[in-house]
C-alpha positions as CSV (number, residue, x, y, z in Angstrom):
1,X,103.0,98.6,123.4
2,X,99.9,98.8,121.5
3,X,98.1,95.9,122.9
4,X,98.9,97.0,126.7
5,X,98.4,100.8,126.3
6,X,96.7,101.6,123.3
7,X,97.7,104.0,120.4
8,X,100.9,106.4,121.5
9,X,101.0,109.9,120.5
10,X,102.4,111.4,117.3
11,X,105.1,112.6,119.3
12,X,106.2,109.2,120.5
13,X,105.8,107.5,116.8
14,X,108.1,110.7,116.1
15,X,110.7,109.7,118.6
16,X,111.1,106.3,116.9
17,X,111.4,107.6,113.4
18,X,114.2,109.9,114.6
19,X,116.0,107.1,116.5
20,X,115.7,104.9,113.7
21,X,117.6,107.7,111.7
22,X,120.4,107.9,113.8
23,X,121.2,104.4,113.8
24,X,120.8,104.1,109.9
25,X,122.6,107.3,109.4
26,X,125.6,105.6,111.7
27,X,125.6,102.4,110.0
28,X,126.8,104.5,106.6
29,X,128.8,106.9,108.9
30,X,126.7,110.4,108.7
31,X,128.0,112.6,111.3
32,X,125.4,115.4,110.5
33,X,121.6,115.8,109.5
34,X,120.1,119.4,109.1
35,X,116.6,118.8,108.4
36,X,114.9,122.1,107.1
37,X,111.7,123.1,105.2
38,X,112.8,122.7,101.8
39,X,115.8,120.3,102.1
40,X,117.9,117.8,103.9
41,X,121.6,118.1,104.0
42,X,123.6,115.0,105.3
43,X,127.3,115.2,106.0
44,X,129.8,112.0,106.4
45,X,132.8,111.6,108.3
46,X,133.8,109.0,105.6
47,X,131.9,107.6,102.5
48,X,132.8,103.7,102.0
49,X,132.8,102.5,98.5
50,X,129.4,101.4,98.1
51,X,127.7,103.9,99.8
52,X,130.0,106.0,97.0
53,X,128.6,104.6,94.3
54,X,125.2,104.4,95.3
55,X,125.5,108.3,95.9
56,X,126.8,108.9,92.9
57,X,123.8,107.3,90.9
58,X,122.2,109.6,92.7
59,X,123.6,112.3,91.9
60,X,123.0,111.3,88.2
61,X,119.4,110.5,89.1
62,X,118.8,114.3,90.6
63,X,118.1,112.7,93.6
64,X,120.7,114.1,95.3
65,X,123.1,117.0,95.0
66,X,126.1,117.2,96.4
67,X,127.5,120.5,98.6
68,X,130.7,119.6,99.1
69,X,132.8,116.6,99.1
70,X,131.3,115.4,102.0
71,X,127.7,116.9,102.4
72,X,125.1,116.1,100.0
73,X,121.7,117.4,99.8
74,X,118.3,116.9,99.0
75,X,115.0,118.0,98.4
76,X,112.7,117.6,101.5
77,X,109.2,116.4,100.1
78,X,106.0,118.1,101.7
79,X,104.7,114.8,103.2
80,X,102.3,114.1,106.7
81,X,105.2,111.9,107.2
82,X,108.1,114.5,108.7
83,X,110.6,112.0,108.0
84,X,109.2,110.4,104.7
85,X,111.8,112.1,102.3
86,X,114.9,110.7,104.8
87,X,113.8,106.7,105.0
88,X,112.9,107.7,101.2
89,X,116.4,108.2,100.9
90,X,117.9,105.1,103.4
91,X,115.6,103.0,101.3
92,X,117.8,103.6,98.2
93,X,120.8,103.0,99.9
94,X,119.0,99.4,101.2
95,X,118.9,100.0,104.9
């Protein structure tokens, strides 16, 4: 797209990153994101065992916290990058 039209806006890069989210927050089976100023809460419809493990590392780490058995949360870092925190976080889990 860039080569034909140039640079899109923010708005459009912004569109992609939340797409992007979806799918990847699908693939581990998140049924829920509630992105606010200070944190990010995630909540599954089921947690496989991997993804269970991985979590709980987290947890360990203070990466995460968890909510409830199903909802974990996290701290949402100040960042240019509105969704910097979240791919932070998909990263971890190797998506």
């Amino acid at each position: 797209m860039n080569d034909r039209y140039g640079n899109y806006p923010i708005e459009i890069n912004n569109l992609f990153n939340l797409l992007t989210i979806k799918i990847k927050s699908i693939k581990i089976g998140v049924i829920k994101i509630n992105i606010q100023k200070n944190y990010i809460d995630l909540t599954f419809k089921t947690v496989n065992e991997n993804t269970s493990s991985t979590l709980i590392q987290m947890v360990q780490e203070n990466l995460i916290k968890m909510k409830s058995p199903l909802t974990i949360q996290m701290k949402n870092i100040e960042n240019k990058d509105l969704f910097f925190t979240i791919n932070l976080f998909f990263k971890k889990l190797g998506l």
